[in-house]
C-alpha angles and dihedrals in degrees: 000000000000121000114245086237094065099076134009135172128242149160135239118181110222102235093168097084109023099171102127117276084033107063101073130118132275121234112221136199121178127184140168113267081237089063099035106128130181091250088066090059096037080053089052101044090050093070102057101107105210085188092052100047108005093242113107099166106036135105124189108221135189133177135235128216139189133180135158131284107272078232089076114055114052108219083233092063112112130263091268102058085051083058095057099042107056139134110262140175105262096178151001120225116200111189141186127185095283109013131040128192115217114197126198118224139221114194103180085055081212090119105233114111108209093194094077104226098118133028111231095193105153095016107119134125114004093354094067105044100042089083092064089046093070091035086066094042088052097052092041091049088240089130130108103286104002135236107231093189140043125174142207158175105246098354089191107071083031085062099033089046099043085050092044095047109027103025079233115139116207129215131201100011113160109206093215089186089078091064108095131153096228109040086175098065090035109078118099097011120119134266096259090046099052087045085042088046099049098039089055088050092055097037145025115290088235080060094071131075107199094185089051084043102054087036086058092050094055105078097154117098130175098221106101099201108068123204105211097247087038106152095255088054089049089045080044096058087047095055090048089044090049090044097060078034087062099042084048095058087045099057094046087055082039085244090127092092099055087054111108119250127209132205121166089173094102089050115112112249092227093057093047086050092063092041084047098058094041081056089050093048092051094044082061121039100057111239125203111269103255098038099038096052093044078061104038087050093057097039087055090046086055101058088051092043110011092183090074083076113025096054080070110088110197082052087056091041093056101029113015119109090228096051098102086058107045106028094086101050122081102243099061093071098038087096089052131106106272117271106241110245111283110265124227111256114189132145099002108190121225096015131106121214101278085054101052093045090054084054097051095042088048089054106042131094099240114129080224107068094042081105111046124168116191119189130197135149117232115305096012091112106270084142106049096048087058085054100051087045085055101053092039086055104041091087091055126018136027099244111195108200117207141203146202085250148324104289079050088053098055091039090051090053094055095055088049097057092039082061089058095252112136105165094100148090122206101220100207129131122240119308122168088192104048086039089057084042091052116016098152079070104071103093085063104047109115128179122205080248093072096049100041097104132057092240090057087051098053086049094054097042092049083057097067099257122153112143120080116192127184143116121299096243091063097058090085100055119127100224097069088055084115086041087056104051084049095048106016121204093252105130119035129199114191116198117198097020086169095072101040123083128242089236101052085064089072096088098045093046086049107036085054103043099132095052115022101098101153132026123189121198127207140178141084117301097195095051124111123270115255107254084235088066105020090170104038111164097211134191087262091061085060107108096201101063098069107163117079115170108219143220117209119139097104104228100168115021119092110259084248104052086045115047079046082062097044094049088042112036111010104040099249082297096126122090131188138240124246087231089062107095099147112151106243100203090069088064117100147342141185131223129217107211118187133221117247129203111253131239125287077250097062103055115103139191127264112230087264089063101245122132117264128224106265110260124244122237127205126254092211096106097049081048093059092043093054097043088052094048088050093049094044091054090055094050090242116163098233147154132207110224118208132203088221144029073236095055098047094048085057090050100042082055091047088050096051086049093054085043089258127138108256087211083076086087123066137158126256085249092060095041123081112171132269096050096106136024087217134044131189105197124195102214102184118151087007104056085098096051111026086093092034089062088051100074088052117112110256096015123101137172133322120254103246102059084056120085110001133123097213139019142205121172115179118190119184121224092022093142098152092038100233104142092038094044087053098050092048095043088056090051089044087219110152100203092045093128132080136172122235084248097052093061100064087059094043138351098195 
């Protein structure tokens, strides 16, 4: 017997389309996938009406998905709690002109519904997964009878989400929001404008409710127990219900045959696995908003139509199953973009010979080295290798360089032009931060402003100009798209391949298809994740791809510092040049900053009433303001590293007060090493764990122990010197440790 919470009735009034005949209510009739029976579905079949609308076999769907308040899961949380937390499809709605069917999901099939909207008592075996038996007849039009066509708002996520949740394929699915009366203006444009665009061409514009309209397209919601008439599943009806609406009109203006039509049932179940768990990754790490959609959106095309993806062969070199197999033989690359002609590389100054081998490799014409990963810790000459790559290049081939994100970029930029090199633009938009950071880079800024149009990029490139750098994520962007025919994103250069994930690769891979025919990645395999991506899955965790060419002669970084990283985090595995001569006992050093009582003022009473003891206030910003006076009046190039944006924002007022650039003090996230000889770190809260992360697997060291020529860490209240004595123990430095006094008479 089936438990009376397992279905109810209800109405929803269609307030999209109000023109008479077309503004009455929806009957609706839910019910849990466990209890789904065929009479539900003869029930909702009986009542398409072929003399009303002309459509005897056809069924509007829409999906609905729920996922969990961003409050609630912190972006630092681990992979795993990702996992759990992510969107998921919660129902299907199936809809005709006058009922609709919605039909809860469980996704786990292990019949407990943890949502607590029905009780499954007495639902096992059979019993359990026939309902989604008839679910998947139902979306393959293998019913009786069956029903030939099924329409929807953007087919494509439906599709993508229904196999990525549920394992389900789906069969003769017509996308209607690709019906529009002008194709032309269409491209590019939103869901809700194309529906807006093609309802005010069939009907008056007093006809359409946009609000209703845009209401009805939103069927996501964070709250994670659903009533069954809960707002998203009415929204939800209203979207099935538009989407049979829409077919309707466009078979009546025999515009039905022009709508596009998706079937994923011919796809290899091994090739929609490996989409599906793409779908899955990008449901759960939060991407920013551009970028992330632009992915999601492929990823969704592709399990509709893998081959979107797979004829690409640098996408099946780097994610397909059969990659280890196939990469090595010659007929793998012959559908890739042509290789440009190798380029003669001979004495090339201020490299050593595993740099000058990267830079051959990376300019020859040899299928095998279209994929290169080079690995170096800091100061072990990343940089430099890029720029010999550059100037090799230049002659022959564009190179974009990319990075992880914008403040890498720039970062990335200043080393460049530190190394001599001058034949590049940094695309970036305006940053008053990251120009006081950098201000001999201002002649190469360049916005896609100043590149939108074919006259701005014949000036560029008769200046010379060859390299691009800039993030990832602005590769894609529609306005180079003259830049790009000038300079074509045939050769790409990625700097900081550590910190970028395999996924975020898909729309450049794709976007570029024509002309990306090698792609180098750099960066440091054993660094910490960034804490805005603590479980990247970078191009150095693929298995296939065995061989990395290292880096690993130390050219910058103090004797001290570096041979700390090498027995910590790269297994002594790091050697120095002879070049190399820097004292190490000028390295780093520790202060010990005391607390001190605070002011009459500043006590304050306990809820009893009584008179606290004053609080003690910390001395460390006192501390930073007198290390960066001291630097600034030797002329030193330095940065103040704070724990916290906070932090940085107390400090950068602290620092206008003294006469100083706020600009001094950045966050870790905003420093990347090489920007200044000397650093001036505020450790606070970490002071305890910055060492302890060092020994994990996969984390190295923090940036700013990497590449400076001088150190100076300050940490308030530490009284018993814990956290000090352990740094400097590691460093094996014996004069690690300085009073608060002592600094004002001499810092180092």
């Amino acid at each position: 017997m089936q438990s009376p919470a397992s279905e109810s009735s209800f109405s929803v009034p269609q307030n999209i389309i109000t023109r008479s005949g077309q503004g009455s209510d929806l009957l609706v009739r839910t019910v849990h996938e466990h209890f789904l029976t065929s009479g539900h579905i003869k029930d909702l079949v009986s009542t398409i009406s072929p003399t009303r609308d002309g459509l005897p076999d056809a069924l509007g769907v829409a999906p609905v998905f729920v996922h969990p308040p961003s409050q609630q899961l912190s972006k630092y949380a681990p992979r795993d709690l990702h996992r759990g937390a992510e969107r998921k499809l919660h129902a299907l709605v199936f809809a005709t002109s006058t009922t609709a069917l919605v039909i809860f999901l469980d996704p786990s099939l292990k019949g407990s519904d943890t949502t607590g909207r029905v009780n499954l008592k007495g639902k096992k075996g059979k019993d359990k997964t026939r309902g989604r038996v008839l679910l998947r007849n139902l979306l393959l039009s293998q019913d009786t009878p069956p029903i030939e066509r099924k329409f929807a708002i953007d087919a494509d996520a439906l599709t993508g989400s229904v196999y990525a949740n549920l394992g389900l394929r789906v069969a003769h699915l017509a996308d209607v929001s690709s019906v529009s009366a002008a194709p032309s203006q269409s491209h590019g444009r939103d869901i809700f404008s194309r529906v807006l665009a093609h309802l005010r061409a069939n009907m008056a514009n007093q006809d359409v409710d946009p609000k209703a309209l845009q209401s009805a397209l939103t069927n996501e919601t964070q709250v994670q127990q659903l009533t069954m008439d809960h707002p998203v599943i009415r929204r939800a009806v209203l979207q099935a219900w538009l989407a049979r609406a829409i077919a309707v009109r466009a078979g009546q203006t025999e515009a039905l045959g022009h709508v596009r039509v998706v079937d994923n049932t011919a796809t290899s179940e091994k090739e929609l696995d490996a989409l599906s768990r793409i779908f899955h990754e990008g449901q759960q790490d939060g991407s920013g908003a551009a970028a992330g959609s632009l992915r999601m959106k492929i990823i969704s095309n592709a399990l509709v139509d893998p081959s979107s993806l797979y004829s690409i062969v640098l996408f099946r070199a780097i994610f397909s199953p059969d990659a280890p197999v196939h990469i090595k033989t010659d007929d793998f690359w012959r559908a890739a973009p042509a290789l440009p002609p190798s380029a003669i590389v001979e004495n090339v100054s201020n490299v050593d010979d595993a740099q000058t081998n990267i830079v051959r490799r990376a300019l020859d014409e040899n299928d095998t080295n279209r994929i290169l990963l080079v690995h170096g810790s800091a100061g072990t000459g990343k940089t430099t290798t890029i720029a010999a790559l550059c100037a090799a290049a230049a002659a022959t081939r564009s190179i974009w360089v990319l990075t992880p994100s914008d403040v890498v970029a720039w970062a990335a930029a200043s080393r460049l032009l530190s190394s001599g090199f001058r034949g590049f633009r940094l695309l970036s938009g305006g940053n008053a931060r990251y120009e006081a950071l950098y201000p001999g880079l201002k002649p190469y800024r360049l916005t896609a402003d100043e590149c939108s149009t074919s006259s701005d990029v014949e000036l560029l490139t008769s200046d010379g100009v060859r390299v691009i750098i800039c993030a990832l994520a602005s590769v894609t962007d529609r306005q180079l798209r003259q830049l790009k025919k000038a300079l074509p994103v045939q050769t790409v250069v990625v700097d900081g391949a550590d910190q970028i994930d395999l996924n975020d690769y898909i729309p450049l891979i794709h976007g570029h298809s024509s002309t990306l025919a090698r792609l180098v990645f750099v960066g440091d395999m054993e660094q910490q994740p960034s804490r805005d991506a603590p479980s990247v899955r970078s191009i150095f965790d693929v298995a296939h791809f065995q061989e990395v060419l290292k880096l690993d002669v130390q050219y910058r970084m103090p004797h001290t510092i570096s041979d700390f990283l090498s027995r910590h985090g790269y297994n002594d595995s790091i050697v120095h040049s002879p070049h190399n001569t820097s004292e190490p006992w000028l390295v780093c050093r520790f202060v010990d900053v005391p607390p001190k009582a605070a002011t009459a003022n500043s006590k304050k009473k306990s809820r009893s009433g009584d008179t606290e003891a004053p609080r003690r206030l910390p001395h460390d910003e006192e501390a930073v303001i007198i290390a960066a006076e001291r630097y600034s009046r030797e002329g030193l190039n330095f940065r103040i590293v704070a724990d916290s944006e906070r932090t940085r924002d107390i400090l950068a007022e602290k620092l206008k007060e003294a006469g100083l650039s706020p600009f001094l003090c950045v966050t870790m996230q905003d420093l990347n090493g090489g920007e200044a000889d000397h650093i001036i770190v505020f450790l606070g809260s970490d002071a305890g764990t910055t060492i302890n992360s060092i020994s994990k697997p996969r984390r190295g060291p923090p940036r700013y122990l990497r590449d400076s020529q001088r150190i100076v860490g300050q940490k308030h209240g530490l009284r018993d010197r814990t956290s000090c004595s352990r740094h400097g123990r590691l460093c094996k430095s014996e004069q690690w440790h300085m009073h608060m006094a002592c600094l004002r008479r001499s810092l180092i």
